[in-house]
Backbone as a printed PyTorch tensor [residue, N CA C, xyz], in Angstrom:
tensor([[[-80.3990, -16.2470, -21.0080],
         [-79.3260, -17.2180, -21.2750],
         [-78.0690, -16.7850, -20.5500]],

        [[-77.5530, -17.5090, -19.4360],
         [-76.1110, -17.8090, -19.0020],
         [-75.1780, -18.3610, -20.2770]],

        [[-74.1850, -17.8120, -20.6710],
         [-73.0060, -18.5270, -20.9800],
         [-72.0910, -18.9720, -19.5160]],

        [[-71.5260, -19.5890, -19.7200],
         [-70.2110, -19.6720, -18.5300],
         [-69.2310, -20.2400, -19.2740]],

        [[-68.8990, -18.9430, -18.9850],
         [-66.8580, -19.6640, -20.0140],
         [-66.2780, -20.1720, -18.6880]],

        [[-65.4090, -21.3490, -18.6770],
         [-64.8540, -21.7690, -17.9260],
         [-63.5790, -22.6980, -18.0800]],

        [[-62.8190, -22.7400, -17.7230],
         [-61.4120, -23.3500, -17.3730],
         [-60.9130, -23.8480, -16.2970]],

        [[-60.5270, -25.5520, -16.5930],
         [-60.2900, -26.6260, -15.5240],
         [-58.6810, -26.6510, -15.4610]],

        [[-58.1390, -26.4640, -15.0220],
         [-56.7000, -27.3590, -14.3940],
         [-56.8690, -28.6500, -13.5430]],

        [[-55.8530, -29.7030, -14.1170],
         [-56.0210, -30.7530, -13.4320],
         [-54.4920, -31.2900, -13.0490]],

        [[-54.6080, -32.8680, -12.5190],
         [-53.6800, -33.5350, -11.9960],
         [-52.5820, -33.4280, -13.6270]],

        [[-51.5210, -33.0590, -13.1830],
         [-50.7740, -33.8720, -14.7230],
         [-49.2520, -34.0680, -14.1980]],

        [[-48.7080, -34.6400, -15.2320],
         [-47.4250, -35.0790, -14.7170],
         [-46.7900, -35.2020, -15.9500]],

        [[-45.2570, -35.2390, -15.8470],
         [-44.3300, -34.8930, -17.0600],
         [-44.5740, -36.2440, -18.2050]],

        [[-44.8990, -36.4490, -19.4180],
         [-44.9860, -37.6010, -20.0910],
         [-46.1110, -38.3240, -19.5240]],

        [[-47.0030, -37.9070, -18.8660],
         [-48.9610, -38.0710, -18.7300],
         [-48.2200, -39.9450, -18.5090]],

        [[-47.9500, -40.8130, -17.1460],
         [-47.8930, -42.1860, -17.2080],
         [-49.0980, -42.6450, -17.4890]],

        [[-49.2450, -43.4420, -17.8560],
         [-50.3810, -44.2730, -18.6880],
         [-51.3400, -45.1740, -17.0660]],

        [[-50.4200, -45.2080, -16.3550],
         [-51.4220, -45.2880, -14.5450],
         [-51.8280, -44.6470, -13.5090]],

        [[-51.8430, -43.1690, -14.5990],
         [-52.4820, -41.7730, -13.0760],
         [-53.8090, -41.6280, -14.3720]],

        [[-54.3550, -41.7240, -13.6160],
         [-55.7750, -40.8530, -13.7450],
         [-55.8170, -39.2600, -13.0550]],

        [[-55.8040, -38.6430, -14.1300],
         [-55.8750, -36.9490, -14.0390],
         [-57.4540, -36.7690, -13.3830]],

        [[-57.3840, -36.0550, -12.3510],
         [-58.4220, -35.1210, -11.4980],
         [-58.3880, -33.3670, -11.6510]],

        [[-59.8560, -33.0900, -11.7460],
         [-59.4320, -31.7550, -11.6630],
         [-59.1710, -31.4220, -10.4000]],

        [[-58.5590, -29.8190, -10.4220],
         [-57.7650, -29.0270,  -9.0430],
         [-58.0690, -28.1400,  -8.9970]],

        [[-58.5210, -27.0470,  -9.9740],
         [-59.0960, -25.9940, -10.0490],
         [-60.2670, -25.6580, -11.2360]],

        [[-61.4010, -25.0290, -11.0160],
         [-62.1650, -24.4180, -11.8480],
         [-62.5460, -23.1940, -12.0780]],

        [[-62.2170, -22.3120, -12.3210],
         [-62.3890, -21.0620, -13.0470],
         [-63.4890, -20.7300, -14.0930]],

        [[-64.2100, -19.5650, -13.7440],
         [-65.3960, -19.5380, -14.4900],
         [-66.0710, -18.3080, -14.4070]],

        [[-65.7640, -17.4980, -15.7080],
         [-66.7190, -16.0790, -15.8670],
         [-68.1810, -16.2040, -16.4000]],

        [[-69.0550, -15.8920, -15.7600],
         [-70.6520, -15.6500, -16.1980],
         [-70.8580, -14.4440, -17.0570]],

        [[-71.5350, -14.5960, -18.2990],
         [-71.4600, -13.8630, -19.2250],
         [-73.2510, -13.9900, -19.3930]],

        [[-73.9090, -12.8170, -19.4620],
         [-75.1210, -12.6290, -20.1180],
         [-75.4140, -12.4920, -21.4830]],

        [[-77.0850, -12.5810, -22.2630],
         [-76.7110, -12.6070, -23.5240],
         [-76.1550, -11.4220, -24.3100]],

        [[-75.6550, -10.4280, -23.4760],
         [-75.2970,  -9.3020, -24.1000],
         [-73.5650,  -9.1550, -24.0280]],

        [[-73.3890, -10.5280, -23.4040],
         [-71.7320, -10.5750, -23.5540],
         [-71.3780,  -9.8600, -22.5060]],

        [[-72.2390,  -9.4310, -21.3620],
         [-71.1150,  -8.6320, -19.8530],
         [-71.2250,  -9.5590, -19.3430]],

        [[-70.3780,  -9.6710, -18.2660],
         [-69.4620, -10.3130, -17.2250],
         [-70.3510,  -9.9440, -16.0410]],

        [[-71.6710, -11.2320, -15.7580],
         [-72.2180, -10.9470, -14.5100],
         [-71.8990, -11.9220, -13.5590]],

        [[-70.4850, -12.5080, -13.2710],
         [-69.9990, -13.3840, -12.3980],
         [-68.9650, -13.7390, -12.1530]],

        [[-68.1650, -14.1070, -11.0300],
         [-67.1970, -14.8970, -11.7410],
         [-66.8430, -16.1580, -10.5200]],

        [[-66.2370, -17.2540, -10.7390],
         [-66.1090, -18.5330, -10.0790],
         [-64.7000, -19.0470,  -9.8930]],

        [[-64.1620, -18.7070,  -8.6100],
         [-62.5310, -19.7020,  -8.8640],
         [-62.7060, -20.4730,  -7.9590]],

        [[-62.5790, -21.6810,  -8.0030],
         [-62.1010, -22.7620,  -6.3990],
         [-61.3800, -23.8950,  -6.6410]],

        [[-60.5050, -23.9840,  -6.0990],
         [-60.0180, -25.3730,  -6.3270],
         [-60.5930, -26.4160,  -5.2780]],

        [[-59.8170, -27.2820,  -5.6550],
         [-60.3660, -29.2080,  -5.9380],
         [-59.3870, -29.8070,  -5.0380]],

        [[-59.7380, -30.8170,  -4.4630],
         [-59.0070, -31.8030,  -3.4340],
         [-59.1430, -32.8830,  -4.5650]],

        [[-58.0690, -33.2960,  -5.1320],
         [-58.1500, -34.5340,  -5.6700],
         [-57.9210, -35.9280,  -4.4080]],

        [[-59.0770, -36.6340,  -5.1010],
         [-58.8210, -38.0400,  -4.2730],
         [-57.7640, -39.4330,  -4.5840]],

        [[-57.1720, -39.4820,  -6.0110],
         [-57.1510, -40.5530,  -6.1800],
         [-55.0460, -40.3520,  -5.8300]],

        [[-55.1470, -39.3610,  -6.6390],
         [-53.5380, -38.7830,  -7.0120],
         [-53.7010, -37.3400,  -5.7490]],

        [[-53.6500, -37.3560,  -4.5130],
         [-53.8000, -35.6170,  -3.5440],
         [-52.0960, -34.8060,  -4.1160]],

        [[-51.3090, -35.6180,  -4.1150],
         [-50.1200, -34.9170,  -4.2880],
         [-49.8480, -34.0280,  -5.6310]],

        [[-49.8690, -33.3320,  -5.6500],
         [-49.2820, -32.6560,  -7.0270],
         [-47.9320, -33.0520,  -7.4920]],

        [[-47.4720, -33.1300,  -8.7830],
         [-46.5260, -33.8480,  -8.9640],
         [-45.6320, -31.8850,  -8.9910]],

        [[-44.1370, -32.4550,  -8.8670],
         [-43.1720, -31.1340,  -9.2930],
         [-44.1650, -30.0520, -10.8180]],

        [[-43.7470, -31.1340, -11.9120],
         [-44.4380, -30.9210, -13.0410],
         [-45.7870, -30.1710, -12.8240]],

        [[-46.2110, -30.4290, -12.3060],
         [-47.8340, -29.8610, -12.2420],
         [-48.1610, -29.2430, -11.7280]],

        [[-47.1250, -28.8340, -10.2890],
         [-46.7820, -27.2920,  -9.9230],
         [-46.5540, -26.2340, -10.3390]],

        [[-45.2570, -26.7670, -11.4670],
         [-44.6970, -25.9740, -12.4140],
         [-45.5120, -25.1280, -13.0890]],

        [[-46.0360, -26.1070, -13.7810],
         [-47.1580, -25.8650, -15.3100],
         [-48.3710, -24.7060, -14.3990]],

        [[-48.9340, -25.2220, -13.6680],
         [-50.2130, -24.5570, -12.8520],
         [-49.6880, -23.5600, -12.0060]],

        [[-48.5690, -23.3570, -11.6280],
         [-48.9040, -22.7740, -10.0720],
         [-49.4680, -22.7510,  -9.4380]],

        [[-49.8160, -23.8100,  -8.8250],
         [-51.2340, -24.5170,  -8.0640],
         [-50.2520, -24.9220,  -6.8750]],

        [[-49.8200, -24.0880,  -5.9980],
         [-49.4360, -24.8140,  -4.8680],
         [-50.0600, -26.2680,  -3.9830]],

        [[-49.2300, -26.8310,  -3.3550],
         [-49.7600, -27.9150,  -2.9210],
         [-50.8260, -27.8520,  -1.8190]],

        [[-50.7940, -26.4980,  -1.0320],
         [-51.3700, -26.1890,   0.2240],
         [-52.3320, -25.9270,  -0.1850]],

        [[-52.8710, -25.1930,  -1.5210],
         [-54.1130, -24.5020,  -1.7190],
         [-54.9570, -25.6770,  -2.3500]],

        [[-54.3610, -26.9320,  -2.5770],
         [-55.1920, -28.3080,  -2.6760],
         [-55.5160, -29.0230,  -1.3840]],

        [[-54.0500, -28.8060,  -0.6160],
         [-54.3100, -29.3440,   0.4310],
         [-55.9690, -28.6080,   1.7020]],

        [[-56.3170, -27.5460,   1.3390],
         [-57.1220, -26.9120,   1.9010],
         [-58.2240, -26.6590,   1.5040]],

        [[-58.5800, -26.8860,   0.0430],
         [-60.0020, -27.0950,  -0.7790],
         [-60.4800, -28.5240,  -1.1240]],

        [[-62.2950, -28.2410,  -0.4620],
         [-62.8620, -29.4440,  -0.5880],
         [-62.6810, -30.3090,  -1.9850]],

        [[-63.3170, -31.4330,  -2.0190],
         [-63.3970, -32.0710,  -3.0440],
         [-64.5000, -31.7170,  -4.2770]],

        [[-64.4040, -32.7230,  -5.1030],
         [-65.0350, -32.5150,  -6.1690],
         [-66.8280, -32.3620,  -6.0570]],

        [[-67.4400, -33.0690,  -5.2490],
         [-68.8000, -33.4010,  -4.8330],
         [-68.8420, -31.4640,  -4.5760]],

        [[-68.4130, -31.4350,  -3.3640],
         [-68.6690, -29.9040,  -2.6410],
         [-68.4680, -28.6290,  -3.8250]],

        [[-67.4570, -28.7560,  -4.5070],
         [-67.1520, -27.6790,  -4.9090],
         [-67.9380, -27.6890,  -6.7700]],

        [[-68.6410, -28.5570,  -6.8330],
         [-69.4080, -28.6490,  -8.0840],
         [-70.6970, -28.4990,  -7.8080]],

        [[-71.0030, -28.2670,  -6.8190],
         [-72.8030, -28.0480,  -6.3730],
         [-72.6540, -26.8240,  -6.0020]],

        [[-71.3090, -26.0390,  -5.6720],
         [-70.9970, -24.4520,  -5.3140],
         [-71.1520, -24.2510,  -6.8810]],

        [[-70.6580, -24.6470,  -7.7380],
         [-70.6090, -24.2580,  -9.3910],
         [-72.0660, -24.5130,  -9.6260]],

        [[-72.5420, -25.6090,  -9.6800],
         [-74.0430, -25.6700,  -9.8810],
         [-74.7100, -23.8480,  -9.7480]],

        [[-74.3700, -24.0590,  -8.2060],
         [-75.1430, -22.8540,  -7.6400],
         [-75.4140, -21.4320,  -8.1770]],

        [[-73.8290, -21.5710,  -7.8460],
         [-73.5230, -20.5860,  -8.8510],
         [-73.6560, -19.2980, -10.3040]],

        [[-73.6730, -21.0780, -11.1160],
         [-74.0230, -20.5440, -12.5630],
         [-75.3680, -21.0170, -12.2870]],

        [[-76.2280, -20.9970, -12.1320],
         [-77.7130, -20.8210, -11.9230],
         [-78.4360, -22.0020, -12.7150]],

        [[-77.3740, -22.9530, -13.0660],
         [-77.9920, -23.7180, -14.1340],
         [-78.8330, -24.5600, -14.0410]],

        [[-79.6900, -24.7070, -12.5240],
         [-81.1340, -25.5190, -12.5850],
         [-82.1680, -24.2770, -12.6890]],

        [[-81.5430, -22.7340, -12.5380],
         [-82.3860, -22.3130, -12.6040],
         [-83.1110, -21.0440, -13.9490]],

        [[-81.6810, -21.2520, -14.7060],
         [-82.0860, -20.2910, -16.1670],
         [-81.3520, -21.2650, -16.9960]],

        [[-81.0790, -20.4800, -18.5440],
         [-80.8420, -21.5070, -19.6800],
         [-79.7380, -20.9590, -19.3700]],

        [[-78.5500, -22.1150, -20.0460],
         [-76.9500, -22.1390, -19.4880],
         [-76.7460, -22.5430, -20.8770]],

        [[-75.3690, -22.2950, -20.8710],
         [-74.0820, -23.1140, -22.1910],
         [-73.0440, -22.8510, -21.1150]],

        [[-72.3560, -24.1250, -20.9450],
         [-70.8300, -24.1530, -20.8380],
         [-70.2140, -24.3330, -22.0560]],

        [[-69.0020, -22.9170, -21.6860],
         [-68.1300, -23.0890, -22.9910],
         [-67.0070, -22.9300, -22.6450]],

        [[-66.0400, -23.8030, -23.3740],
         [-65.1070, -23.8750, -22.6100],
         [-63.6810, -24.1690, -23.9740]],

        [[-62.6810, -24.0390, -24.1700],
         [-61.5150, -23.4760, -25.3460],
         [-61.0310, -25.4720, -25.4380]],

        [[-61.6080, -26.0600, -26.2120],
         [-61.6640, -27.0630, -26.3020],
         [-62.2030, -28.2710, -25.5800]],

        [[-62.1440, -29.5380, -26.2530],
         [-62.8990, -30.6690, -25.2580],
         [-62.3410, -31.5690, -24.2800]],

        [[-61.3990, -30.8660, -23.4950],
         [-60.8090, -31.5820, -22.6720],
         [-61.5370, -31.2810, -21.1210]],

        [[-62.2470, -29.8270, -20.8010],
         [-62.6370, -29.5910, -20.1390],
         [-64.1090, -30.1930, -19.3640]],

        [[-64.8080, -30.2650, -20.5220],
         [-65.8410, -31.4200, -20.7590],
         [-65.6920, -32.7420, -20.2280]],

        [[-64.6800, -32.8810, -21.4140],
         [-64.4380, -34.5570, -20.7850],
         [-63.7240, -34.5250, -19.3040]],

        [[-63.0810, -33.5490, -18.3870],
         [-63.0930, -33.7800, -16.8260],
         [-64.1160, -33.9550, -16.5020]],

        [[-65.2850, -32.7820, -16.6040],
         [-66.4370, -32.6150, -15.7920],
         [-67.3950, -33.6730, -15.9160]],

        [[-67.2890, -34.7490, -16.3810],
         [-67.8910, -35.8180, -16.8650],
         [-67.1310, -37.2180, -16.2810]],

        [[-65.6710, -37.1740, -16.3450],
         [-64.5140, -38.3420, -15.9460],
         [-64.9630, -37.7760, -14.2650]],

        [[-64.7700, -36.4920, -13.5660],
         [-65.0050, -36.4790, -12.4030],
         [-65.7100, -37.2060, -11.6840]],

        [[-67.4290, -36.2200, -12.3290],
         [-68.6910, -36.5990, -12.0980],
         [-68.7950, -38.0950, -11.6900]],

        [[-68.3980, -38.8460, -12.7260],
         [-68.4130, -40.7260, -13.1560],
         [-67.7250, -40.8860, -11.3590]],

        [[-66.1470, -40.4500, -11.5330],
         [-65.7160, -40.7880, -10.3970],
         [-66.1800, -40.9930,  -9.0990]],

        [[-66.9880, -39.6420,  -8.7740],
         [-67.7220, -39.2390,  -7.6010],
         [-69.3440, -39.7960,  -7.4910]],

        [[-69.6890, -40.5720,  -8.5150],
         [-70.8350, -40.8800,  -8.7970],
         [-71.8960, -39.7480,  -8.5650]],

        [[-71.6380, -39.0890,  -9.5640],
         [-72.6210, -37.6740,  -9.6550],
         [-72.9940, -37.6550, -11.0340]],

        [[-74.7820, -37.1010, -11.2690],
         [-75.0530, -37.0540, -12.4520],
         [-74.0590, -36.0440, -13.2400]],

        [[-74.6210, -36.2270, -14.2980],
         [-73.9160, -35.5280, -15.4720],
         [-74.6670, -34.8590, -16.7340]],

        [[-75.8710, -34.9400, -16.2910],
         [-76.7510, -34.6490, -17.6920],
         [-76.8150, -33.0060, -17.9710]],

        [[-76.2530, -32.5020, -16.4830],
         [-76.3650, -31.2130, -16.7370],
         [-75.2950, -30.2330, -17.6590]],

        [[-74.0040, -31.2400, -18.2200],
         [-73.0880, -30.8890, -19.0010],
         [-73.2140, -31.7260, -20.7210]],

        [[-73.7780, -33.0500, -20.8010],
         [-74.2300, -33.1800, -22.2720],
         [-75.3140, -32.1860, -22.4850]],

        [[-75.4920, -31.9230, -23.7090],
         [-75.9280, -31.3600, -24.7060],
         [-76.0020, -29.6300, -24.4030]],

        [[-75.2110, -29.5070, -23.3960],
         [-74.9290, -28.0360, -22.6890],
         [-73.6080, -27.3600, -22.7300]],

        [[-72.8680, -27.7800, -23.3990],
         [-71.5760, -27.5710, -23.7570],
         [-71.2270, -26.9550, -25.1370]],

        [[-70.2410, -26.1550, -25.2900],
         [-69.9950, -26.0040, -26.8200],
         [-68.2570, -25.9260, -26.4920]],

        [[-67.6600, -26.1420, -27.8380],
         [-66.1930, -26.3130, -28.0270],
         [-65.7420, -25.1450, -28.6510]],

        [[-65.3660, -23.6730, -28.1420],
         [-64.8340, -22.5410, -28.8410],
         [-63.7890, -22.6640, -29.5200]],

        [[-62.7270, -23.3110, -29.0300],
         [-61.4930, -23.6010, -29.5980],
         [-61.7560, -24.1840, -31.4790]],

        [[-62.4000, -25.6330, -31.3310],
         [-63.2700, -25.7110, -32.6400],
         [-64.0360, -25.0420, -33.3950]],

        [[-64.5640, -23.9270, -32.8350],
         [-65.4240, -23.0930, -33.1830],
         [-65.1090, -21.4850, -33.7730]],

        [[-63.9590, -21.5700, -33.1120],
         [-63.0680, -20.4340, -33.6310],
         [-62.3160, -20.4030, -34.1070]],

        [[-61.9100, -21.7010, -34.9910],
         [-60.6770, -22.4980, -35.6800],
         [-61.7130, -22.5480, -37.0010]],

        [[-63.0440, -22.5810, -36.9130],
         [-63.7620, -22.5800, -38.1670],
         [-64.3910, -21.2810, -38.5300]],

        [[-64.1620, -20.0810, -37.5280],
         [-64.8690, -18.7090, -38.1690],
         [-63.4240, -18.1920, -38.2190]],

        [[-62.3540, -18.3890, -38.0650],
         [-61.5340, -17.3130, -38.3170],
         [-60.7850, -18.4990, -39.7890]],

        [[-61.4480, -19.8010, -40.1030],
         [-60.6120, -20.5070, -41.4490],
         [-59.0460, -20.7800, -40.8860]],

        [[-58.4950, -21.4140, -40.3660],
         [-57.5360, -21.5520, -39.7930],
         [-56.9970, -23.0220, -40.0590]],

        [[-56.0230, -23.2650, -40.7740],
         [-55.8810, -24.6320, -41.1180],
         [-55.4540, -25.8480, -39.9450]],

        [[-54.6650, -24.7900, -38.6530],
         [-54.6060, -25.5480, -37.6550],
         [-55.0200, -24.7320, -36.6590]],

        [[-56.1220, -25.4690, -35.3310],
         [-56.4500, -24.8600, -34.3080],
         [-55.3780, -24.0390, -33.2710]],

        [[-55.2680, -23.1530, -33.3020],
         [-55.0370, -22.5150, -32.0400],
         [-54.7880, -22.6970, -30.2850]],

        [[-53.9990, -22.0050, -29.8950],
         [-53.8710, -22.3840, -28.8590],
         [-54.6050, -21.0830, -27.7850]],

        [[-54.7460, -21.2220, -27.0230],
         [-55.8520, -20.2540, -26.4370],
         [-54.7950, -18.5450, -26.1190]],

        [[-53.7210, -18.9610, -25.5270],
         [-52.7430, -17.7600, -25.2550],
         [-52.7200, -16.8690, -26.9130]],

        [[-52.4780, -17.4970, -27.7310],
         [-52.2770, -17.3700, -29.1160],
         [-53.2180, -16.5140, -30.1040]],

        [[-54.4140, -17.1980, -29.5580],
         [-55.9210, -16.6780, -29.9880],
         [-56.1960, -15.0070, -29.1360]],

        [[-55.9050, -15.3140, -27.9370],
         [-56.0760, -14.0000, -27.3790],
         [-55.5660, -12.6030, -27.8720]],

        [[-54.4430, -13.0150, -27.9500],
         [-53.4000, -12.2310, -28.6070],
         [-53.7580, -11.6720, -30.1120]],

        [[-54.0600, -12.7970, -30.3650],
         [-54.3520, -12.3310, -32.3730],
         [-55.4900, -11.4300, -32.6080]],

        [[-56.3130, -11.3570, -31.8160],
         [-57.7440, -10.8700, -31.6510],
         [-57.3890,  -9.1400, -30.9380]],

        [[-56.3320,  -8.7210, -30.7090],
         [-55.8090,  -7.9700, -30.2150],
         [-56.2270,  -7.4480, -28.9050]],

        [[-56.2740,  -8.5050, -27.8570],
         [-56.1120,  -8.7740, -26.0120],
         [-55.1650,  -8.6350, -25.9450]],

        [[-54.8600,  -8.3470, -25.0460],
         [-53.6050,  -8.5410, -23.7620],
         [-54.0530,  -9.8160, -22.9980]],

        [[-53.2560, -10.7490, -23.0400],
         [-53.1710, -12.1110, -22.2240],
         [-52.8390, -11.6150, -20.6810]],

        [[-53.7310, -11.3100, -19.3980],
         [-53.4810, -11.2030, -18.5960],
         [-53.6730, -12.2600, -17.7970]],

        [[-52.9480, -12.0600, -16.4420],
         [-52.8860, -13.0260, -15.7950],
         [-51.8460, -14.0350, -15.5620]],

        [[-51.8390, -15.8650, -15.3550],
         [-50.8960, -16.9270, -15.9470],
         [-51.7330, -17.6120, -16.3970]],

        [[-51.3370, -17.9500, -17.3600],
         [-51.2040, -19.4080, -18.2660],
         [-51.6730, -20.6720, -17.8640]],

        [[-52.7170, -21.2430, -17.7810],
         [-52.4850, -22.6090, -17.3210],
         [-52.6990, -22.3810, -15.6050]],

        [[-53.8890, -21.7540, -15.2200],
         [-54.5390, -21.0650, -13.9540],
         [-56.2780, -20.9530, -14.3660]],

        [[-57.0560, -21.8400, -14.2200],
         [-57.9890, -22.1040, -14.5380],
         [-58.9320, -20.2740, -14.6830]],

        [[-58.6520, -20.0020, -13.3160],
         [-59.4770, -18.4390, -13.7560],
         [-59.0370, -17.3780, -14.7320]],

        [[-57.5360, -17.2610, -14.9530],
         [-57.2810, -16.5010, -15.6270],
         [-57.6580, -16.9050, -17.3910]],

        [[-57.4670, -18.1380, -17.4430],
         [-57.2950, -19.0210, -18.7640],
         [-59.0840, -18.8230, -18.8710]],

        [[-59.8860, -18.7150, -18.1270],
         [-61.0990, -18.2340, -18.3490],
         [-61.6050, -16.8400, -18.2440]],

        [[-60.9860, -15.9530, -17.7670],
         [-60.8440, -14.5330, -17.8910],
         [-60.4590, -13.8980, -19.3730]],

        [[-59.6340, -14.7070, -19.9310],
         [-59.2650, -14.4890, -21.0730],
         [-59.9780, -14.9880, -22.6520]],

        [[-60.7260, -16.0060, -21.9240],
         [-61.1400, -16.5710, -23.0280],
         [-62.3370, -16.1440, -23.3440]],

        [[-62.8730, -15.3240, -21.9400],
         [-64.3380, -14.9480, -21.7000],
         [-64.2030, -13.3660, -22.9190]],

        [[-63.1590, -12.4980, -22.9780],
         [-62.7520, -11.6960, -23.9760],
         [-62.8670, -12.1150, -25.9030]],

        [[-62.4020, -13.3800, -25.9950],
         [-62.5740, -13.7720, -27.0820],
         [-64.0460, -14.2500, -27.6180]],

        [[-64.6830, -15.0040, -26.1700],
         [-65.9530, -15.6130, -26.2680],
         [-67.0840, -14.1660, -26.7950]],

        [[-66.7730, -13.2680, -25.8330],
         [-67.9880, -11.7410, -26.0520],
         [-68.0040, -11.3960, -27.5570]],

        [[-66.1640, -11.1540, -28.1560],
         [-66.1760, -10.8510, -29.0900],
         [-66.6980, -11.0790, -30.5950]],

        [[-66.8030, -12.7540, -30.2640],
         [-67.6990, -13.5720, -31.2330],
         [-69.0330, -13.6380, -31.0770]],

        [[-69.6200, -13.1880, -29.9280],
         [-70.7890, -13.6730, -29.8300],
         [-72.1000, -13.9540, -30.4570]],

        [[-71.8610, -13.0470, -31.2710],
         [-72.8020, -13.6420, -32.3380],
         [-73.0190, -14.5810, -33.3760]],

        [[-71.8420, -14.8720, -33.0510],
         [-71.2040, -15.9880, -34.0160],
         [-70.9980, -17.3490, -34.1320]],

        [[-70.9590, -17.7630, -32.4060],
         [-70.5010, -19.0980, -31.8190],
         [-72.1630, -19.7280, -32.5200]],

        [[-72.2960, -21.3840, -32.7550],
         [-73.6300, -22.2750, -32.8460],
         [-73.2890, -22.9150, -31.5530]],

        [[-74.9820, -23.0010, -31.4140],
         [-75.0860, -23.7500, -30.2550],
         [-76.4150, -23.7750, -29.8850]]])
C-alpha cells in the first residue's frame, strides 16, 4: 500500500469573484509506505488554462511566482507525471490529503481537461475530518495548527503545495494506525 499525502495550490483571488474558476498551479506530494517512511516525493507546478495570470493576491498567499507558471506544463502532462509517479496503476494507493478541497480540484481539473477520474473516487480519504474526530475536537483544525499541536515544527511556507504536504505527511505517519479507509 502507497499512501500519498498530497497538497494542491490553486488559482485564487482576494474575495474568490463568483466568475473565475480556480485551477490548480501546484501539486506537492510525499509517498509514504505502509510503515509510514517517506519513499518519495512529488513537486510540479501547473500552467493554468482558463485564468494563466496569477492574481497579486495569489502570489501573495502562495509564493508561486508568475514565471514558475509561466514555465510548467499543463494539467494533462503534469498529472500522468503524478500518475507515474505514485505508482497508482501499479500497487494499492490512498490519496490523502488535509481536507476536501483538494479532491474536489483533482476532479474539477480532470472534468476540465477531459480526463478520467476514477482513479481519485473511492481512493481518497479526508485527514483533516479524520483528525478532527480522533483527537474529539469540537472545531476542525487548520493544518499549520495541527502540526504544531502534535509537537512538529511547521517547516517550510504555508500555502506551498510541497511543504503543506511535507508537513502533513508528519501528522499523517503519526496516526497511522488510526486513519479508516
Amino acid at each position: 500500500m502507497n499512501f500519498i499525502v498530497f497538497d494542491l495550490e490553486a488559482t485564487c483571488w482576494e474575495g474568490k469573484p463568483p466568475s473565475k474558476v480556480q485551477e490548480t498551479i501546484e501539486i506537492g506530494a510525499i509517498r509514504l509506505n505502509r510503515y509510514g517512511e517517506v519513499t518519495g516525493t512529488f513537486n510540479k507546478f501547473i500552467k493554468p488554462i482558463l485564468n494563466p495570470r496569477l492574481s497579486h493576491f495569489c502570489r501573495e498567499l502562495t509564493s508561486i511566482e508568475q514565471e514558475y507558471i509561466d514555465r510548467a506544463y499543463e494539467f494533462p502532462n503534469i498529472i500522468e507525471q503524478f500518475q507515474d509517479w505514485s505508482e497508482i496503476f501499479e500497487e494499492e494507493y490512498l490519496l490523502c490529503s488535509w481536507g476536501d478541497f483538494d479532491r474536489k480540484m483533482l476532479i474539477q481539473d480532470s472534468r476540465l481537461h477531459q480526463m478520467e477520474y476514477d482513479w481519485i473516487e473511492g481512493h481518497h480519504i479526508n485527514l483533516k475530518g479524520q483528525y478532527h474526530e480522533i483527537k474529539r475536537l469540537r472545531r476542525p483544525r487548520g493544518l499549520k495548527r495541527a502540526v504544531t499541536t502534535e509537537g512538529f515544527e511547521f517547516t517550510g511556507t504555508h500555502h506551498r503545495g510541497i511543504d503543506d504536504a511535507e508537513n502533513l505527511a508528519k501528522v499523517f505517519a503519526k496516526y497511522l494506525d488510526e486513519w479508516r479507509y
